[in-house]
C-alpha positions as CSV (number, residue, x, y, z in Angstrom):
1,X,71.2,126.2,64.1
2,X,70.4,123.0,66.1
3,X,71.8,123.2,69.6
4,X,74.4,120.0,71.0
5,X,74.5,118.7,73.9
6,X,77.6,118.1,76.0
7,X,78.4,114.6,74.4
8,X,77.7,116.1,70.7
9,X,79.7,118.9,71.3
10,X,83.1,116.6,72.7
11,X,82.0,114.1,69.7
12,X,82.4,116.7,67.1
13,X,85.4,118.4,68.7
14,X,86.9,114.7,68.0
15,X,85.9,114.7,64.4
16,X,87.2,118.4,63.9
17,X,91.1,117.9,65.4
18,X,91.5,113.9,64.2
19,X,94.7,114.2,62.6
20,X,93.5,111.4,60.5
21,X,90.9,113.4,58.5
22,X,92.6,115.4,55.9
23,X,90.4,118.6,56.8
24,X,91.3,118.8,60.0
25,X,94.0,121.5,61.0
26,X,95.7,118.5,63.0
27,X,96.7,116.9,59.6
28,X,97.4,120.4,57.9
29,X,100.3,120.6,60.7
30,X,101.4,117.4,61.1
31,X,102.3,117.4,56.8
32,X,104.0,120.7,57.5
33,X,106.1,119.1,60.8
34,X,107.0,115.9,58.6
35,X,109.0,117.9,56.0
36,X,112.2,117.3,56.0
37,X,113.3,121.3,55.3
38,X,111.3,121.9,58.3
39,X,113.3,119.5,60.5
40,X,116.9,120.2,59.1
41,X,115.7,123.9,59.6
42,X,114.8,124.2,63.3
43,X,117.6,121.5,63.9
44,X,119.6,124.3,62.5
45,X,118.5,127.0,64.4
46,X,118.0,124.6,67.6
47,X,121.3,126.4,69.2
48,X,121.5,130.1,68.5
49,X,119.5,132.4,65.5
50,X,120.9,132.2,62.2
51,X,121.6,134.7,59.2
52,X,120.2,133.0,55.9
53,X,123.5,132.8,54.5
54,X,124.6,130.7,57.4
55,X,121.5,128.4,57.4
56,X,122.1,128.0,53.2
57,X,125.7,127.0,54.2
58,X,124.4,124.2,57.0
59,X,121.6,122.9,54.7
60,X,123.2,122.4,51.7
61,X,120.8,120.7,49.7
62,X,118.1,123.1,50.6
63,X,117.4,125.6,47.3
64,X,117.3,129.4,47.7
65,X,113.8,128.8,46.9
66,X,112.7,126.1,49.4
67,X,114.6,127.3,52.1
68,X,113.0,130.4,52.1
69,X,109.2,128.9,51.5
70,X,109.9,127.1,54.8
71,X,111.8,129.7,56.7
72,X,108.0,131.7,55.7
73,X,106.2,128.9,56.6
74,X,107.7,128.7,60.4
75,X,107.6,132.0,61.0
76,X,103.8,131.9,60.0
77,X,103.0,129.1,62.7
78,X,104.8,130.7,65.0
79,X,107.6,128.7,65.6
80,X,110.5,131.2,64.2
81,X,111.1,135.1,64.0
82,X,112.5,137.1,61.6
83,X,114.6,140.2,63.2
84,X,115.6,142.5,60.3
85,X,118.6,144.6,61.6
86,X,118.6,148.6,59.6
87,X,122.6,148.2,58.1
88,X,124.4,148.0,55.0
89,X,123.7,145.6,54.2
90,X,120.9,145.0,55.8
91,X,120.8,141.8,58.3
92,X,118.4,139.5,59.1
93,X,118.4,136.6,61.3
94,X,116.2,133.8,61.9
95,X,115.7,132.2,65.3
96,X,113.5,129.8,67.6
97,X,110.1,131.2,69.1
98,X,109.1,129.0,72.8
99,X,106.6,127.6,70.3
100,X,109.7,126.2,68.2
101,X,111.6,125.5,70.7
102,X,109.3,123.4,72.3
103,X,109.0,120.9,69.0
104,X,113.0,120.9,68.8
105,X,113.5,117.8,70.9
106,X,110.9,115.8,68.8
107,X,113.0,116.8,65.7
108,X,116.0,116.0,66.8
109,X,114.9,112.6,68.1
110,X,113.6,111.9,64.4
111,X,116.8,113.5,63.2
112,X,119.0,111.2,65.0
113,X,117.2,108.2,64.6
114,X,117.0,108.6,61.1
115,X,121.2,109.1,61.3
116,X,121.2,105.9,63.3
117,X,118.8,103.8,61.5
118,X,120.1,104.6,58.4
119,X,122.4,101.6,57.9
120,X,119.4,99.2,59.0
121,X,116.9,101.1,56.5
122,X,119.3,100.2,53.3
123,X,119.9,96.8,54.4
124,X,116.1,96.1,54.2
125,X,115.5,98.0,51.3
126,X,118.1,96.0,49.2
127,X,116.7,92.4,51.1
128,X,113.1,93.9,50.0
129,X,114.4,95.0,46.4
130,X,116.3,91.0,46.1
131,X,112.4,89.5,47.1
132,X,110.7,92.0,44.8
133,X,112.6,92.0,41.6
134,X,111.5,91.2,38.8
């Protein structure tokens, strides 16, 4: 094992977390964060914990199967608990850890600009479509 020095020890803790590199854990995240499910999910838990019923009612275009794969996926980085509640039937609600809350305002400001922008976005995609037909 060859020992590094300070400045090759801080020049390979650069390589390891650039986002830019597909191994990194950086870029692992970041493709998780930039899912849309993942946004529309913690914009929907952003106020108060959710039942999953409630959350398939806000998101409607989100399947049973993809809401669930993400609701797993937060609650494996941390960012949202699952409380199960012993009744009949049994309840289970979803809601924000620090962690989550913490990346909420970043969501939201993508979420909003994206509600915004959305008017500009199809204007240029039909002016690009009109200079690229054909």
């Amino acid at each position: 094992m060859t020992t590094l020095n300070a400045p090759q020890r801080r020049e390979q803790q650069r390589e390891e977390y650039n986002a830019y590199l597909s191994q990194c854990p950086g870029h692992q995240l970041l493709a998780t964060l930039s899912d849309k499910w993942v946004t529309l999910v913690l914009a929907a838990l952003a106020d108060r914990p959710r039942r999953y019923s409630d959350l398939s009612r806000t998101i409607p275009g989100a399947s049973q199967k993809m809401l669930t794969q993400t609701l797993r996926k937060l609650e494996r980085d941390g960012l949202l608990t699952r409380t199960v509640t012993p009744s009949v039937p049994v309840r289970v609600d979803y809601g924000v850890t620090p962690l989550g809350r913490s990346l909420i305002p970043v969501q939201q400001a993508i979420k909003t600009w994206a509600e915004t922008h959305i008017e500009q976005v199809h204007l240029a995609r039909d002016d690009y479509d009109r200079r690229n037909a054909g």
